[in-house]
N, C-alpha and C positions, 0 to 999 in steps of 0.2 A: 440773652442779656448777660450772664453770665462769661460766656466766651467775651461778649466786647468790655464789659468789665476788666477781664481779665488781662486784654490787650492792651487795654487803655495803659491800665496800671504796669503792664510789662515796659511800654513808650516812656511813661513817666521814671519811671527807677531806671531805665537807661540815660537819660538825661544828664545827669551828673558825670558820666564818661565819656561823653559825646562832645558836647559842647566846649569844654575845653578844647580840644582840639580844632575843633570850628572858628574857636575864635583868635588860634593862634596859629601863627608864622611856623613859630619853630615847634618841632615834633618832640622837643624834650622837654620846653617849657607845658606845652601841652599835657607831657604825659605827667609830669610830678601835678599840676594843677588837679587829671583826671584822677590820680590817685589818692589826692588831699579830699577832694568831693567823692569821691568814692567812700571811702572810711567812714567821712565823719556822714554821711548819709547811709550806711550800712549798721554803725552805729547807734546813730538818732532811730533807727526801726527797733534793733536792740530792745535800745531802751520804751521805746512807747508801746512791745510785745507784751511788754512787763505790765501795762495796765492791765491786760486781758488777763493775764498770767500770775499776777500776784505775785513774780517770782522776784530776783533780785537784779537791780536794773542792770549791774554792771556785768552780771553774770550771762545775762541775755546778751548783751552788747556785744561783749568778748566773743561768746559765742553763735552770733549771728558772723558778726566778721569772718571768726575760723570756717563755719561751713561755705560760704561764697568763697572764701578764699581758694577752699578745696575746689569748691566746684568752677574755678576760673583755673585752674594747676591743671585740674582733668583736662578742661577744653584744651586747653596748651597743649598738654602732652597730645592728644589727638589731633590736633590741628599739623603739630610737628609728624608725628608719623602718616597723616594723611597726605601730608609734602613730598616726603620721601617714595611712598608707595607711586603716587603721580611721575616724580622724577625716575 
């Protein structure tokens, strides 16, 4: 139960990056869309960590952004040296 929990919820928090793009033509409009629903739903978790957490919403917020951010740089950068090693 757990695992499909966790899937579930993986599908759903993708969604805001996805779909943009799904629903558009062009690949730039797309990507600034993906990026505005990115944030502000990276954000909105932020802040609602904070009910659990008692901490300070903005503080969570900020800080949920930075770490996905990081962890979206890494896959970059690996994805780019995994190109390379292929080529």
């Amino acid at each position: 139960m757990a695992g499909l929990a966790s899937g579930g919820l993986f599908v759903i928090g993708s969604l805001p990056s996805i779909i943009p793009f799904a629903a558009s033509d062009d690949p730039t409009t797309g990507l600034i869309f993906s990026a505005v629903l990115t944030v502000t739903g990276l954000m909105i978790l932020g802040i609602i960590k904070t009910w659990a957490t008692r901490g300070n919403c903005a503080t969570a917020a900020l800080e949920n952004l930075i770490i996905a951010g990081a962890g979206g740089a890494l896959a970059y950068g690996v994805g780019l040296m995994f190109e390379r090693i292929v080529e």
